[in-house]
N, C-alpha and C positions, 0 to 999 in steps of 0.2 A: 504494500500500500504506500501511496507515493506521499509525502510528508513535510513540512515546515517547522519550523518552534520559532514562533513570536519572541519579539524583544523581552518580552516579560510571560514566557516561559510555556505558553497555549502552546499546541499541537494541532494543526492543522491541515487536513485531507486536499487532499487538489486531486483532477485526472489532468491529465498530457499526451495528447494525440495530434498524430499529423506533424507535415514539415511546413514550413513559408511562413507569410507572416501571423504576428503572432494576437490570436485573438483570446482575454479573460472572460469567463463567464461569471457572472455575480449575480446568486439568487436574492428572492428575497425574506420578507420575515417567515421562517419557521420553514421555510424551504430548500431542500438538497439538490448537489451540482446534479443528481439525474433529471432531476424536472426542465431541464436543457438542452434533453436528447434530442428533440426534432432541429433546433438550432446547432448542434454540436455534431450531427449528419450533413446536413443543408452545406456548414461550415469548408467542413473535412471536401465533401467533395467537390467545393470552389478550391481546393489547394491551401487549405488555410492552417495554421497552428493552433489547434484548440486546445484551451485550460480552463476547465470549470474547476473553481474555488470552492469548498465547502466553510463556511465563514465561523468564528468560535460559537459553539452551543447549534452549530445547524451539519446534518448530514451526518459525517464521521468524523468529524473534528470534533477535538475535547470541550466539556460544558465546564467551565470552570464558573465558581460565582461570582467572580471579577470581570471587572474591564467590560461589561456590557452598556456602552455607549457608544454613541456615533462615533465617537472621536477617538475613540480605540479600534472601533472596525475600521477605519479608515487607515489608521497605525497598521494594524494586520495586511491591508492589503499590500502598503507599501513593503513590509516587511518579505511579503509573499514576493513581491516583482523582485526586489533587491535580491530574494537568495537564489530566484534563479536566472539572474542577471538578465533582465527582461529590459528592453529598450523599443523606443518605435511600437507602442503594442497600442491596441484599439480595447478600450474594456466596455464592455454591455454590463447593463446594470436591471434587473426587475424589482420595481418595487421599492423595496429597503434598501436592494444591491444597488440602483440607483443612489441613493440618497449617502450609500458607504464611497461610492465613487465620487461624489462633491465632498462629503470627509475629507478622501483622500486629496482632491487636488487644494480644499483648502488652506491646508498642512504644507502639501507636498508640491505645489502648483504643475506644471503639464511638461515638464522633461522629460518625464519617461513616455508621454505619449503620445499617437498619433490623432487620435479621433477617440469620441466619448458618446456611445447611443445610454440610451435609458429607457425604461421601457414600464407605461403608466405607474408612476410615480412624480407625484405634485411638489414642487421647491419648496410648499410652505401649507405644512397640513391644517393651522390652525388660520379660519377667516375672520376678516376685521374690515375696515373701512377700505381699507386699498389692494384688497385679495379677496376674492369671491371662490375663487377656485379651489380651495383647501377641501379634507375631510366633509361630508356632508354631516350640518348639525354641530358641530366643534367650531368654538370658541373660545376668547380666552377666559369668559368666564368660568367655563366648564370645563376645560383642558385639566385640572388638577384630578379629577372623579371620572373621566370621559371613557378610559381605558378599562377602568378599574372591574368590569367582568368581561373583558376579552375585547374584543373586537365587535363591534354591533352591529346589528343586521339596519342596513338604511332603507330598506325598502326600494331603492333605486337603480336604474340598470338593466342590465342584461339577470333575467331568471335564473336563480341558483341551481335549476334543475336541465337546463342547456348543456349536460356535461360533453357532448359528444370528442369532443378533443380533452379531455383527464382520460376516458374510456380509450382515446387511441395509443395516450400516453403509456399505461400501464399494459397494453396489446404490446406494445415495441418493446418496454424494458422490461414482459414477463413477470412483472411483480409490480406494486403499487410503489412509488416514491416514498422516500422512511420519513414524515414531514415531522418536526421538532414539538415537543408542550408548549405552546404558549402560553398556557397558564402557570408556569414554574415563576416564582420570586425573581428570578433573573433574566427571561427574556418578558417580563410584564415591565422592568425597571429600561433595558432596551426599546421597548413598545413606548413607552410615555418619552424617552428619551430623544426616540425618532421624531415622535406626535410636534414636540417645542421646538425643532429647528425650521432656520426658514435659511435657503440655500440660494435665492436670487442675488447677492452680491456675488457669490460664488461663479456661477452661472455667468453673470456679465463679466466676468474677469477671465473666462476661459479663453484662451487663444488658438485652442487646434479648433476642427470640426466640432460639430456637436449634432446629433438627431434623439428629435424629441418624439418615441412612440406615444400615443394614448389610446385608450379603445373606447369608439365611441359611446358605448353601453358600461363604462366602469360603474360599478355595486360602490366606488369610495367618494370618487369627487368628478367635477365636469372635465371632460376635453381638452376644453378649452388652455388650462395649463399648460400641456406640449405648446399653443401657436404663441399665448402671451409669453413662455419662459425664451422661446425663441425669441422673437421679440425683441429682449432684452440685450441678444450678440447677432454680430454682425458672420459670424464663423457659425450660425445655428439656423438650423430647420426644421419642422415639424411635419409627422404623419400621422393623423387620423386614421383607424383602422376600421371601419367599420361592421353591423353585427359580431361584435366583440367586447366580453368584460374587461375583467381588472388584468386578468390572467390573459394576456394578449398571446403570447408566445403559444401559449399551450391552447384555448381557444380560436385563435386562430392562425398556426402556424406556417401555413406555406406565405401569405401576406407581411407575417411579422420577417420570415428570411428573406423576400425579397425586399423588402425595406432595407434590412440590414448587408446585404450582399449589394445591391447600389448602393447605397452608403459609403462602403467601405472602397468599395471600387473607383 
């Protein structure tokens, strides 16, 4: 099993397949690098270098009860690039993966990379006067209790019961993806930790590429996000995926790779 140890001491899973250039895969909350397979096929046979990350406390990497904040995943990734001397790389992000990748560049800013997609995940989960797009229903009045039994059903979106792409998903990898407790003390303290950042300075400060996925039907927050965060850079574009949730990649996957195969191209 192929393996990292963080600056402060995690153990962390990655795969690595494929020659050329080199593309990270970064899930997101509570999710393992297999939930990446139809991407990490798609990848391989454009010529590509695929490395899906399993992030601390997600997949086969260690759950330690530390270091679960933004700004520690963000740590991990760099630490992850650095040990295996990764340069020029394009990193995709779902989700929270997204939101570890603006971590990371705002630590570490864009040396090591080439291009940065993300994939429905919003720069700034909690809405206010000058952000409509966040979390539906989250504020900062209620940000402190918002979390506090899980993730909530919004009512809004693409049907929870549309699985046909999770059903293909575990057809391909012969078993269901191992997806992490959310309710554990440590990735709830992660979950409220993601909720409070807002990543739009980040964002405008980027200087490679940038592609903003969104599905038009996300179950979390509007659209809209991907074209206003674009927006924001002049290195940045946005794609609307339509009939598609939160879960774009895996709902609807031959759309999300051609996104990401122009992109990168």
């Amino acid at each position: 099993m192929a393996t990292i140890r963080t600056s402060d001491g995690v153990r962390l899973h990655y795969t690595d397949d494929g020659d050329g250039p080199a593309v990270v895969l970064v899930a997101g909350f509570c999710a393992p690098a297999e939930s990446w397979e139809f991407q990490r096929r798609a990848l391989l046979g454009e010529g590509y270098r695929v490395l899906a990350l399993d992030r601390r406390s997600h997949g086969r990497s260690e759950r330690p009860a530390y270091g679960q904040r933004m700004a520690r995943h963000g740590k991990d990734l760099h630490d992850f690039l650095a040990a295996l001397r990764l340069e020029e790389v394009a990193l995709v992000g779902g989700s929270m993966g997204g939101s570890t990748i603006w971590a990371y560049q705002d630590l570490f800013g864009d040396a090591r990379l080439r291009g940065v997609v993300t994939i429905d995940q919003t720069p700034k989960m909690i809405n206010d006067e000058d952000w409509a797009h966040g979390f539906y229903g989250l504020t900062r009045t209620n940000a402190g209790v918002f979390f506090d039994k899980g993730i909530p059903e919004t009512g809004r979106g693409r049907p929870g019961d549309r699985r046909e792409g999770f059903v293909k998903l575990v057809e391909v990898l012969g078993a269901p993806p191992a997806f992490a407790d959310g309710s554990s003390p440590p990735m709830r303290a992660l979950l409220q930790d993601h909720a409070e950042k807002d990543w739009r300075d980040v964002i405008a400060r980027t200087a490679v590429p940038a592609l903003f996925v969104a599905g038009r039907d996300s179950q979390f927050w509007p659209c809209e996000h991907a074209t206003d965060a674009a927006a924001s850079n002049e290195h940045a574009r946005a794609v609307v995926i339509d009939d598609s949730g939160h879960a774009v990649n895996i709902d609807q996957p031959d759309r999300t790779n051609a996104a990401i195969l122009e992109f990168l191209s």
